[in-house]
C-alpha positions as a Markdown table, in Angstrom:
| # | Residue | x | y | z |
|---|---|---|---|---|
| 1 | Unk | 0.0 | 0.0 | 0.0 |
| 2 | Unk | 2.4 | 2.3 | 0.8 |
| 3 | Unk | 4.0 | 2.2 | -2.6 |
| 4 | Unk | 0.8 | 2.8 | -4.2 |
| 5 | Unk | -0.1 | 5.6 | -1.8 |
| 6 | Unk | 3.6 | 7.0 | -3.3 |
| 7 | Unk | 2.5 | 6.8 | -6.8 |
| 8 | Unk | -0.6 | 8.1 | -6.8 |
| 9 | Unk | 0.3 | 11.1 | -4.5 |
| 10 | Unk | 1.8 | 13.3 | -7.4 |
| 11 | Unk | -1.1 | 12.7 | -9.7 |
| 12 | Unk | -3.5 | 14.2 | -6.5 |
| 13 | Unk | -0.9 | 17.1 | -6.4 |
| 14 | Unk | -1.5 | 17.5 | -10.6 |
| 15 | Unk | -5.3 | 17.7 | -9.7 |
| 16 | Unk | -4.7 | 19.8 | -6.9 |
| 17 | Unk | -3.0 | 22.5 | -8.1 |
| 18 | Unk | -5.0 | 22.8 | -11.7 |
| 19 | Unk | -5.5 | 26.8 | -11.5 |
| 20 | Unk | -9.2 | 26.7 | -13.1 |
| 21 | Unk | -11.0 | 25.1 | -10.5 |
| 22 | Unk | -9.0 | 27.4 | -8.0 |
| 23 | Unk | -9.8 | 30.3 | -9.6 |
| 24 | Unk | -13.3 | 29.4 | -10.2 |
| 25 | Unk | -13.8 | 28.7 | -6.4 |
| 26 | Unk | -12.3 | 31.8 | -5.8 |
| 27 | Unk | -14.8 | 33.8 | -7.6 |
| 28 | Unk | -17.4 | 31.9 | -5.5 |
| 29 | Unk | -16.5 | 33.1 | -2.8 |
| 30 | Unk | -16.3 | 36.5 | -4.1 |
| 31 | Unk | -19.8 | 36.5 | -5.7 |
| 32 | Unk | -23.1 | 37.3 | -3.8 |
| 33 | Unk | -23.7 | 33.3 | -2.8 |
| 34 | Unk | -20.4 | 32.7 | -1.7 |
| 35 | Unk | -21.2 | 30.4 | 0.8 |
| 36 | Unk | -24.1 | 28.2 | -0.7 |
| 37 | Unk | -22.4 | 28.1 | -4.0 |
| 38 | Unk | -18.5 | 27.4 | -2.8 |
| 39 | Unk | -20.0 | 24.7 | -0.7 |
| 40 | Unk | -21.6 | 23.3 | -3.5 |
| 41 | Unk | -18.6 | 23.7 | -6.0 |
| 42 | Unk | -16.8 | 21.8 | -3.3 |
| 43 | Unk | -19.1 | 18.6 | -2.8 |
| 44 | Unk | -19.2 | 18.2 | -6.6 |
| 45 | Unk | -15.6 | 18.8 | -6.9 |
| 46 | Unk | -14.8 | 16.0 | -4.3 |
| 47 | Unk | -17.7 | 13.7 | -5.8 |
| 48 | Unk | -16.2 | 13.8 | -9.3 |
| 49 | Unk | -12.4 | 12.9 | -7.8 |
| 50 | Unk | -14.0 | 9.9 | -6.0 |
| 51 | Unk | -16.2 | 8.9 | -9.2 |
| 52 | Unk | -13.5 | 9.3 | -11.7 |
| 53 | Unk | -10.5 | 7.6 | -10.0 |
| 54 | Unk | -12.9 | 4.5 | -9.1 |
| 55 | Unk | -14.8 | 3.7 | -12.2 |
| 56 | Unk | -10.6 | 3.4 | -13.6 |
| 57 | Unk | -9.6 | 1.7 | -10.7 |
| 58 | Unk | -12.5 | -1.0 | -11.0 |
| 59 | Unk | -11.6 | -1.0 | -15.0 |
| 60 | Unk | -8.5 | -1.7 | -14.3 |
| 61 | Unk | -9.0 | -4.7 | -12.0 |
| 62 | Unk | -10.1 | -6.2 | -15.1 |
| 63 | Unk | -6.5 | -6.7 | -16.7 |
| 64 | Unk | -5.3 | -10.4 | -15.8 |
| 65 | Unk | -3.7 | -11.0 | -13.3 |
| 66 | Unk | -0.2 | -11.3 | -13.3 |
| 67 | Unk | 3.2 | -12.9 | -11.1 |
| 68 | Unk | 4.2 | -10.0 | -9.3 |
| 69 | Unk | 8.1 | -10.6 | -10.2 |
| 70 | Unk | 7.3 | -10.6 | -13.6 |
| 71 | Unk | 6.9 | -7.7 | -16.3 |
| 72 | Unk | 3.6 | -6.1 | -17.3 |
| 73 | Unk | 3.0 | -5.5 | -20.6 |
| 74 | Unk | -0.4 | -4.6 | -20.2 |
| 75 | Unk | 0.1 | -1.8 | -17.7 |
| 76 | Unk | 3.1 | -0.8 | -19.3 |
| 77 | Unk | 1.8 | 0.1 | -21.9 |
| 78 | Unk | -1.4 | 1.9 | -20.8 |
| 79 | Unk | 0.8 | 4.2 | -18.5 |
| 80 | Unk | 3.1 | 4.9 | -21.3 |
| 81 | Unk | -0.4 | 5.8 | -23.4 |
| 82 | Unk | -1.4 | 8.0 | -20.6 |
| 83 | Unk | 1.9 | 9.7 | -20.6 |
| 84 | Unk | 2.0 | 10.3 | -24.0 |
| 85 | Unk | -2.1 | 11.9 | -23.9 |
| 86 | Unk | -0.5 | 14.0 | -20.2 |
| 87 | Unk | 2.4 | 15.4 | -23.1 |
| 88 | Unk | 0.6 | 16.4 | -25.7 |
| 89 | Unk | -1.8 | 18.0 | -23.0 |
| 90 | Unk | 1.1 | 19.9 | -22.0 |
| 91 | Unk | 2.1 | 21.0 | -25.6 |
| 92 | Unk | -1.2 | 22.4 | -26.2 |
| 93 | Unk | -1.4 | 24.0 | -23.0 |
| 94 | Unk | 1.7 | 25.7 | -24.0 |
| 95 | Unk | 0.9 | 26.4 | -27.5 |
| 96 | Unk | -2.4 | 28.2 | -26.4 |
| 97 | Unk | -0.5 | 30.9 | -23.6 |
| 98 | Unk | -1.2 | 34.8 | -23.9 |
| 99 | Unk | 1.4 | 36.2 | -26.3 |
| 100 | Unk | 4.3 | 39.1 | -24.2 |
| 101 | Unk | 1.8 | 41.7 | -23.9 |
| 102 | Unk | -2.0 | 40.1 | -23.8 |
| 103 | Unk | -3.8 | 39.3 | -21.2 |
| 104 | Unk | -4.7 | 35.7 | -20.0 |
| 105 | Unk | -8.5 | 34.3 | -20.7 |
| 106 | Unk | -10.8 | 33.1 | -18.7 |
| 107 | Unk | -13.2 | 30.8 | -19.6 |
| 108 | Unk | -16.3 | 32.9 | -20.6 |
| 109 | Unk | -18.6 | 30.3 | -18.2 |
| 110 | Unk | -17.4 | 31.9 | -15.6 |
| 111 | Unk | -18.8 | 35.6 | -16.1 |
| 112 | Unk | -22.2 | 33.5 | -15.1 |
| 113 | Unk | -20.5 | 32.4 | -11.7 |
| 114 | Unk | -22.1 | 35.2 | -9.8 |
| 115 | Unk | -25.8 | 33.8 | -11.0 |
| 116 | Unk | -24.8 | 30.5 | -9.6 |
| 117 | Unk | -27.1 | 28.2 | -7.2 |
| 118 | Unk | -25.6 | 25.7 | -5.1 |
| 119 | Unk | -26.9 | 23.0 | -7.4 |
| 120 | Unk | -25.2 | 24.6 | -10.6 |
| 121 | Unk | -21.8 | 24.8 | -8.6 |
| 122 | Unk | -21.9 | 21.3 | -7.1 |
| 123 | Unk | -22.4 | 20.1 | -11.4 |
| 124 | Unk | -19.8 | 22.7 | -12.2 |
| 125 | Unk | -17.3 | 21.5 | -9.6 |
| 126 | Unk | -18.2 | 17.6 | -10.8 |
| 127 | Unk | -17.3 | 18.2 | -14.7 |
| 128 | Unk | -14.4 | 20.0 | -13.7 |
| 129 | Unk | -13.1 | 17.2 | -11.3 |
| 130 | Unk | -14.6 | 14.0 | -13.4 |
| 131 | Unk | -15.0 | 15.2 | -16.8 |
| 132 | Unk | -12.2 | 17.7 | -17.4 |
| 133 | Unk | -9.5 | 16.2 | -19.9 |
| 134 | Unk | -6.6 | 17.1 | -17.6 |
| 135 | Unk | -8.2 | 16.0 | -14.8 |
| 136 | Unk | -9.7 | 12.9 | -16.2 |
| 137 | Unk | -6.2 | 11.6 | -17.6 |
| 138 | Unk | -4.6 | 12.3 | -14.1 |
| 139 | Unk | -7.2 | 10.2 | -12.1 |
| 140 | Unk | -7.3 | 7.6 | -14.9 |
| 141 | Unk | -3.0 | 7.2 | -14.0 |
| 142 | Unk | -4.0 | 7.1 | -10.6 |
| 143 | Unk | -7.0 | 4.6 | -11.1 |
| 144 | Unk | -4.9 | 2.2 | -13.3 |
| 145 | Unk | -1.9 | 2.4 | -10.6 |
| 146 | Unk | -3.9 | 1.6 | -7.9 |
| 147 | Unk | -6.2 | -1.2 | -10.2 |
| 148 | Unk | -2.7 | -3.3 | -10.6 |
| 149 | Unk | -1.1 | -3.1 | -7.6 |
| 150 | Unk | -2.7 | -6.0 | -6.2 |
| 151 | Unk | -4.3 | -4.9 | -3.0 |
| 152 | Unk | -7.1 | -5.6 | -0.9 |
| 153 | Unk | -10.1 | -3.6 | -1.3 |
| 154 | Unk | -9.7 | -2.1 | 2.5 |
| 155 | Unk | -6.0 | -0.6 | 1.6 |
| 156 | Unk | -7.5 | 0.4 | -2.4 |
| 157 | Unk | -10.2 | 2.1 | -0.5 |
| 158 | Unk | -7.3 | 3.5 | 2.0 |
| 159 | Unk | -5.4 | 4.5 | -0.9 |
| 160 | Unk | -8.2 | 6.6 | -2.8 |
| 161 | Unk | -9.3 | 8.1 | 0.0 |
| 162 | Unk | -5.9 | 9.7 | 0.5 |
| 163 | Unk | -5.9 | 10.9 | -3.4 |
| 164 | Unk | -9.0 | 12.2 | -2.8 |
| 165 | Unk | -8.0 | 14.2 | 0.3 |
| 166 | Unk | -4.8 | 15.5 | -1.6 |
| 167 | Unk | -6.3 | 16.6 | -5.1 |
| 168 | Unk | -8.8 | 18.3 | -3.1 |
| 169 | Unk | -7.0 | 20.4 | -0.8 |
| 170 | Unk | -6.8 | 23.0 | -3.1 |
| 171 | Unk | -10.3 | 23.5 | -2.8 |
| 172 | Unk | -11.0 | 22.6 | 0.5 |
| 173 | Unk | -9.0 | 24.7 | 2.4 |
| 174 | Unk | -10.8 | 28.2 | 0.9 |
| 175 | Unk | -13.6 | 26.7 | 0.9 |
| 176 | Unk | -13.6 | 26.1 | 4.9 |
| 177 | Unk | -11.4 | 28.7 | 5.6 |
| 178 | Unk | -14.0 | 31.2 | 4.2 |
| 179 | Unk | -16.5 | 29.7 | 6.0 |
| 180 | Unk | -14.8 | 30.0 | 9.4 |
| 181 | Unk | -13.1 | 33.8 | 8.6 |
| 182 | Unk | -14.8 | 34.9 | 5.5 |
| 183 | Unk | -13.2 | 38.9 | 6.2 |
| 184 | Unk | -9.8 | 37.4 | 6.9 |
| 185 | Unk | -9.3 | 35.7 | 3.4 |
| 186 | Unk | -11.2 | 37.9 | 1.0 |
| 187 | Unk | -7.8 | 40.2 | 0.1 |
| 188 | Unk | -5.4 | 37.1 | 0.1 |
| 189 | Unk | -8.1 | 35.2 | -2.3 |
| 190 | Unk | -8.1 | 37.9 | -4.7 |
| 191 | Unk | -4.4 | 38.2 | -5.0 |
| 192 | Unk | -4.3 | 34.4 | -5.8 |
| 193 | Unk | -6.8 | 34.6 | -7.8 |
| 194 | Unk | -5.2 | 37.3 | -10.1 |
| 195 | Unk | -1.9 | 35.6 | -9.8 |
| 196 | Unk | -3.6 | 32.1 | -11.2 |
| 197 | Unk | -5.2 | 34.2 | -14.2 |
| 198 | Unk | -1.7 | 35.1 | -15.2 |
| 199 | Unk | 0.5 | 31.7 | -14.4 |
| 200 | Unk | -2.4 | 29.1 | -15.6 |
| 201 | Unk | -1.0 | 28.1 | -18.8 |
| 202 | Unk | 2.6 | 28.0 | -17.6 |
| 203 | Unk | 2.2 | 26.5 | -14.2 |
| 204 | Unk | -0.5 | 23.7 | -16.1 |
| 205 | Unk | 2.3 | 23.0 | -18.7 |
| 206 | Unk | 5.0 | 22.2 | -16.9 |
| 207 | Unk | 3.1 | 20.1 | -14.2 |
| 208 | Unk | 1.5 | 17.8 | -17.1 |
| 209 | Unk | 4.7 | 17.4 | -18.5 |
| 210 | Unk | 6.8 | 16.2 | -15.7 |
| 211 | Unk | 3.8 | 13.9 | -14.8 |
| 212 | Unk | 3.4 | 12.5 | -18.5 |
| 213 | Unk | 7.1 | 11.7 | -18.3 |
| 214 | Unk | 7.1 | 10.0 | -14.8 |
| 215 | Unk | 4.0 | 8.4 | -16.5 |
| 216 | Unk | 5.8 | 6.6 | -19.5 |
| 217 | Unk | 9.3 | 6.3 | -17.3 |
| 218 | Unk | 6.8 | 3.7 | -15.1 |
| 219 | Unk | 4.9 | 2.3 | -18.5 |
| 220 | Unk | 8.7 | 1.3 | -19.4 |
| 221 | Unk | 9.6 | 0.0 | -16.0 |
| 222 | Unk | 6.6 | -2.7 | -16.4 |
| 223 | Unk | 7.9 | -4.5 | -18.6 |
């Protein structure tokens, strides 16, 4: 367990630190619902972690079982698959930052994040978790490393609980700590926020690529 607990750890961090959904809670908690909404955003975001890294974990307890000493083909190669996806992630995230002298873009669904219910943010936070490409490739690494590690289902469950905890930390913590001192981290949330507006592209593009080559460094190890 442990050594599956290590490899999945820097795929929660990838999820963790993916700027949109930061920003996005961020301007939650700076609209007129903050609380209902944020709180919302969060449950969904945490629901689509928990849905997306065990639908791939329980796919990948369907590859055949194999002697632990020996190589796996099968793995290998779907982490080195992954990787590959995780790069050319990365390449397009790079491809698509501002130009010296333009201003980073938001997505335009987030001008309606002041209208936001509770309800709307919980799906928003969901698709952005479970659906997101970025996101979805990271928990599907993180599913198929934990599928083929060959543990029990207390120390899988043990093990996805603690991805979960991780790539939602992010969220979590504004989340709650608006709740308990809204006044206290209203200034420091709007200077992080600006700050992720203007480092997404670069700060997404060089996590996905170090990630899609641990990825395919581990695919090759497998066999």
């Amino acid at each position: 367990m442990p050594e599956a607990i290590g490899e999945v750890l820097p795929l929660a961090v990838g999820i963790a630190i993916s700027p949109i959904p930061i920003i996005a809670a961020i301007l939650m908690l700076l609209s007129p619902h903050a609380r209902s909404t944020s709180v919302g955003f969060l449950i969904g975001w945490v629901l689509g972690i928990v849905v997306a890294v065990v639908v791939f974990t329980l796919l990948s307890g369907l590859i055949p079982a194999e002697d632990p000493d020996a190589s796996k083909p099968i793995a290998g190669v779907i982490k080195v698959v992954l990787g590959v996806l995780l790069l050319l992630l990365a390449l397009r995230q790079w491809r698509s930052r501002p130009r010296a002298g333009e201003t980073a873009a938001l997505p335009k669904w987030m001008d309606a994040i002041d209208d936001m219910t509770a309800t709307r943010g919980l799906v928003l936070g969901f698709l952005l978790a479970a659906v997101n490409p970025k996101n979805l490739l990271l928990a599907a690494s993180a599913g198929v490393a934990i599928g083929t590690a060959g543990l029990s289902v207390g120390s899988a469950v043990v093990v996805i609980v603690v991805f979960t905890l991780v790539a939602a930390i992010s969220v979590l913590i504004p989340v709650v700590g608006y709740l308990v001192a809204a006044s206290t981290f209203t200034k420091p949330l709007d200077s992080l926020r600006g700050w992720l507006v203007a480092h997404n592209v670069a700060v997404m593009s060089v996590l996905l690529l170090v990630i899609g080559v641990v990825m395919i460094g581990k695919g090759i190890a497998a066999f």
